[in-house]
Structures are given as structure tokens and as C-alpha cells.
C-alpha positions, 0 to 999 in steps of 0.5 A: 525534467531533463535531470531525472529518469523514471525506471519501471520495475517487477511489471508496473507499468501503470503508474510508471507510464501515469507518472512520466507523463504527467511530469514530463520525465523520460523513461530509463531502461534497465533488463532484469532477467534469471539465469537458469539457476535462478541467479539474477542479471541486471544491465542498465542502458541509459545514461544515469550520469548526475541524474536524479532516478525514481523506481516505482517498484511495488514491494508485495512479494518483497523476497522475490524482488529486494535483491533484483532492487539492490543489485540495480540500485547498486549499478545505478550509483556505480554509473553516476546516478546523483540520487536513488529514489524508491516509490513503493506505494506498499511498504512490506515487513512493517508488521512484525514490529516488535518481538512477540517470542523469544529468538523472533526477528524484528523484520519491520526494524531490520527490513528498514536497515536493508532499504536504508542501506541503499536507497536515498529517498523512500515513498510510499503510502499507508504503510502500517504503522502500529507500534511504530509511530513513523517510518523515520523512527527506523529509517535512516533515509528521509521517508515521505508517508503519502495517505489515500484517504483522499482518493477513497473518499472522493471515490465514495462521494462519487459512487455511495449515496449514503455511506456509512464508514466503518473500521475493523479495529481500532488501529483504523480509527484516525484514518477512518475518522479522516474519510468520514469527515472528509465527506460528513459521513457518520462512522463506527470502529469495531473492537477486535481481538486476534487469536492468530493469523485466521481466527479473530473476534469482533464487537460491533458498537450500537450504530443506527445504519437505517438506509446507510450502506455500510463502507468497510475500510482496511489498510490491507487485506490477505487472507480476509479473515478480519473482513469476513468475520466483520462482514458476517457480523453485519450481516446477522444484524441486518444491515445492508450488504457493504463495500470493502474499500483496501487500499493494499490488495494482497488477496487471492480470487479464493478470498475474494470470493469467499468475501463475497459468499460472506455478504459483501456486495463488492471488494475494490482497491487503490492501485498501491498493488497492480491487482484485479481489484484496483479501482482507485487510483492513487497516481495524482497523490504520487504526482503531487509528491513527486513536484515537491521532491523535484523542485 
């Protein structure tokens, strides 16, 4: 595709590489550096001219990285670039989505403005959606929503003799339903009320897991504390010790430990996130998307 350049940003390297490959697109390059003062410099040094540009630019840290984004999505458009496209497989600020106090910013709303406002196309995957019911409710570019609960339950299929699936809570439950019937597997969603960011209660419905290794789903963990709290419950009702499947890894060695000390047997990943526990890989979802787009 001699019209499309493929730019890698903030160190992701894997899908970029995946992607340029399996589609036959030639790799930009681009210097993102810091003056001393923390300031960023950005120089491009490929020929953008009437071509089509896909950044794949994870966006966890997104304060570190959006004005970096900007400035290069800015240059690109100045040099000629036809189209911008952003591949962000973690999409962040999505869940202060509405005002819980009074004075309190909307950061999912305005986030989507900023992107909007220099983006093109945006992609990415499982982003999540509460109260929003789709990107484009506060979007003002076309946005493609990609779901990995293909690649999860492949991965199970292949590596869980017997699973069991189970959600956290009930935002959960149509994607968690998804996977189980993608692999006719039972499945149970557990009820859950939230105090703040590290206090939580759960309520585990009656399932009959004999033999079963249960399978703990979740869009995103950070601080593990909904998945901990769940795994601790299981634990005192003897079942046996679960997975925890996430498909955005935004937590630290010390959560993953502390989630193993809890009872689960491992804690794995997609790769949405360049991150030690990335197991899954999500890059022939991106593929086909990406053959659609370009066509």
C-alpha cells in the first residue's frame, strides 16, 4: 500500500511491526524527543505527501503522551498527510463520564473533543462504555470499536479444559455472555457495589462450578481491587483457583502479586497495552479492520 505509512509511537514496537508486515505498509519515521525543560521536539522524516498515516500509539499515561500526539498529528497535516488515523487499542478517560459532584470535569466528554479535534479516524478496542452507550455519542470523527472477546475465547478454548466464565459486575455481563457462548461455557455475573476507588463489595450468585476452573473476565484492572475482592470470595467458597483474563493491563508487579497472594492461579492479558502480562494477542483484529479501512 504505497499510499499509507504506518508511524510507531511512545515504544510500540510490536503491533507496529505485526501490522506493517502483515499488510504490506512501509514504516514512517518521525524523532519525538524532551528538551531539558521537559518541552517536546518533534521532526518528521518521511515523505507524508497525499498519504493516508496510521499511529499506533497506546494512550495509558494519556497526560504524558497527548500533547507529543498533537504536535505530530499537527505536523503530519502541514506536510500534506491526506488522513490521520489514530490506533489506540486502550482508549483513556472514558470513565469519568458524567458529573458525580458538582464543579467536577466530564473527562470522558472532553477527552473526545481534544482527540476529535485533530484526528481523522479513531480505533480501538473495548473501550469502556458505561453510561455512553458508543464512542460516537461524543465523537465528532468516525470511530471503529473492535471487541476481543474473540481472541479470549479462542485462548480459553485452547488452554481451559473446563471453564467457567464469570464477570465482576454487571457492566460485564453482554461481553461475558459473548465469550461463553462463543465457547459453550457456562457463565455467572457477580453483583457489585463500589464505596470508592479501593473499597468494594460483592455478591457471588449460586453456580455449580464442580470441576470447572473458573475464568475471571474484566475490561480493565489497575489497583486490582474488585478483582481481588472477587477472587477472595471464590476462594472461601472452595472453588478452585481462577484465571483472570483483562484485556487492558493497567496494573503494577505489586497488584499482580497481591492478586496471586489472593488465590488466583495467574493474571494474563491482551496485548492493547505493551505490558508484562500480555498473552493474547489482539494484532489479527486490528488486521482485519485495518483491510476494511483501506480498501
Amino acid at each position: 500500500m504505497d499510499n499509507t505509512l504506518i508511524f510507531s509511537l511512545f515504544d510500540e514496537t510490536v503491533l507496529a511491526d505485526t501490522l506493517s508486515s502483515q499488510l504490506t505498509i512501509e514504516k514512517g519515521s518521525a524523532e519525538i524527543r524532551y528538551f531539558p525543560d521537559g518541552e517536546t521536539y518533534v521532526r518528521i522524516d518521511s515523505d507524508v505527501q497525499n498519504k493516508t498515516i496510521l499511529l499506533i500509539a497506546p494512550l495509558d499515561r494519556p497526560d504524558q503522551k497527548i500533547v507529543p500526539l498533537f504536535f505530530l498529528a499537527e505536523t503530519l497535516k502541514k506536510s500534506g498527510a491526506k488522513k490521520i488515523c489514530l490506533i489506540s487499542p486502550y482508549l483513556p478517560y472514558m470513565r469519568q463520564d458524567k458529573q458525580f459532584k458538582p464543579g467536577e470535569a466530564v473527562t470522558s466528554v472532553l477527552f473526545a473533543k481534544l482527540l476529535s479535534s485533530f484526528i481523522d479516524v479513531l480505533i480501538t478496542i473495548d473501550p469502556h462504555l458505561h453510561r455512553i452507550n458508543a464512542l460516537s455519542d461524543i465523537y465528532s470523527i468516525p470511530t471503529i470499536t473492535l471487541h476481543a472477546t474473540q481472541a479470549i475465547a479462542e485462548w480459553i478454548a485452547k488452554n481451559i479444559s473446563s471453564p467457567l466464565i464469570i464477570g465482576p459486575d454487571e457492566e460485564s455481563a453482554q461481553w461475558v455472555s459473548d465469550i461463553a457462548k462463543k465457547i459453550d461455557a457456562p457463565y455467572a455475573i457477580i453483583k457489585k457495589i463500589r464505596y470508592g476507588d479501593r473499597r468494594v463489595s460483592i455478591s457471588i450468585p449460586e453456580i455449580n462450578a464442580d470441576d470447572k476452573t473458573p475464568v475471571l473476565i474484566d475490561d480493565i484492572v489497575s489497583t486490582g481491587t474488585t478483582m481481588a475482592t472477587v477472587i477472595q470470595s471464590l476462594a472461601a467458597k472452595q472453588f478452585q483457583k481462577p484465571i483472570a483474563i483483562v484485556v487492558h493491563a493497567l496494573f503494577s508487579r505489586e497488584t499482580e502479586k497481591n492478586l496471586l497472594r489472593a488465590g488466583a492461579e495467574k493474571i494474563i492479558s491482551c496485548n492493547t497495552i505493551s505490558h508484562f502480562s500480555n498473552t493474547i494477542d489482539i494484532s489479527d483484529l486490528l488486521l482485519e479492520s485495518l483491510k476494511n479501512l483501506l480498501r
